[in-house]
C-alpha positions, 0 to 999 in steps of 0.5 A: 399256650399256657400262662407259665413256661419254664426256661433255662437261661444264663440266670439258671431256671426261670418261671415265667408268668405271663397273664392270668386272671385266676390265681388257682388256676395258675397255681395248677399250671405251676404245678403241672409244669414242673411235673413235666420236669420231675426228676429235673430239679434237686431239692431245695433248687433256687429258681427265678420267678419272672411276672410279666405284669408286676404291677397289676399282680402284685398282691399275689406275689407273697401267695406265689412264692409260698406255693413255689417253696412249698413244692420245694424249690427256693425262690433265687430272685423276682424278675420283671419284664417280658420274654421275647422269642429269641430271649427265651432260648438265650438271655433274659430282658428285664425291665426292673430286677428285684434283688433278693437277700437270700435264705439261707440254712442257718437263717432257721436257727436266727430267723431275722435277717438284719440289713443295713442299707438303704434299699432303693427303687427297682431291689426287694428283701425276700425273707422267710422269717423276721427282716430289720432294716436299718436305713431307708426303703425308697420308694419303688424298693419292696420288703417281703417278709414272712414274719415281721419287718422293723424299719430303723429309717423312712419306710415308702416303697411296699411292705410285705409281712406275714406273707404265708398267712400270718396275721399276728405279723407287724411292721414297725417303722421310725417314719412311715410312709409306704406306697402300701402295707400288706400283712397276710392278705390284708392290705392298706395305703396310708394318706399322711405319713406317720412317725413312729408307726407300728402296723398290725391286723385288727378285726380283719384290717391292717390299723396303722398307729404311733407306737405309743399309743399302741397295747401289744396286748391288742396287737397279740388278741387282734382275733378277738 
């Protein structure tokens, strides 16, 4: 048996990913798995991707929605837990359910999708583009952005920006303190918190510094 299955639920669609320890590999499976339903699915369908093991995968979950949507299908919500045998056929058992903001046409016109709440432990912002948060991200909560995240309030939890590869992606935050920071493939965990805090990629890691003591010039040239 494979690590992915596909499932209908009352939820809809659902990828479900169980363990896996190559990420290539897993994206075959993906890949193979929905040829097997071609004609299935319409274009832009929204589907549910379930991860077993949150935890232990967690760097690869911008990497895995970015390989879903590019097959063109939208990513509706991110599950967590496990499929027991007479789930699958029924309903879904999840331990922790992350719950998304959607993408939505109009988002290509105004690619910042601006949130006011806090986002609390156990629910996620998924967004292609640019996401302002104003209130706090507590920990456990996740913001995963394709483009740059601002957070008007206490950022912990985890933060996700530039999730399809770009590095020129920051994240701003008025107290910064998450459990880590993720900007394209480079990732941090900070000791201390720091206030007024703008993250960035430079020379191929992710530097964390007050905003007033950062150039923007250094932040647009960090490949240099």
């Amino acid at each position: 048996m494979g690590n992915v299955d596909l499932r209908m639920t009352k939820r809809g669609v659902v990828l479900y990913i169980e363990e896996y320890d190559d990420l290539d590999d897993l994206f075959v499976q993906i890949t193979n798995k929905f040829s097997q339903l071609n004609g299935f699915f319409a274009e832009d369908d929204k589907i549910s991707v379930m991860l077993k093991d949150k935890e232990k995968h967690s760097k690869d979950i911008t990497e895995i929605i970015s390989f879903i949507e590019k097959m063109g299908f939208k990513v509706g919500e991110i599950l967590v837990g496990e499929m027991s045998q007479n789930v699958k056929q029924k309903t879904l058992s999840v331990k922790e359910k992350l719950s998304l903001v959607d993408e939505e046409d109009k988002s290509r016109m105004n690619p910042t999708k601006v949130i006011k709440k806090t986002v609390r432990s156990g629910q996620a912002i998924v967004h292609d583009g640019d996401v302002m948060l104003i209130g706090n991200l507590n920990d456990g909560g996740e913001i995963i952005a394709g483009g740059n995240v601002v957070v008007i309030g206490e950022a912990r939890g985890v933060i996700r920006a530039g999730s399809r590869g770009n590095e020129e992606a920051i994240i701003y935050a008025v107290i910064m303190s998450p459990e880590l920071i993720q900007i394209a493939n480079y990732v941090i965990h900070l000791n201390e918190p720091v206030v007024n805090a703008i993250g960035y990629v430079r020379n191929g890691k992710v530097l964390v510094e007050r905003f007033d003591t950062v150039k923007f010039g250094q932040v647009m040239n960090h490949r240099e």
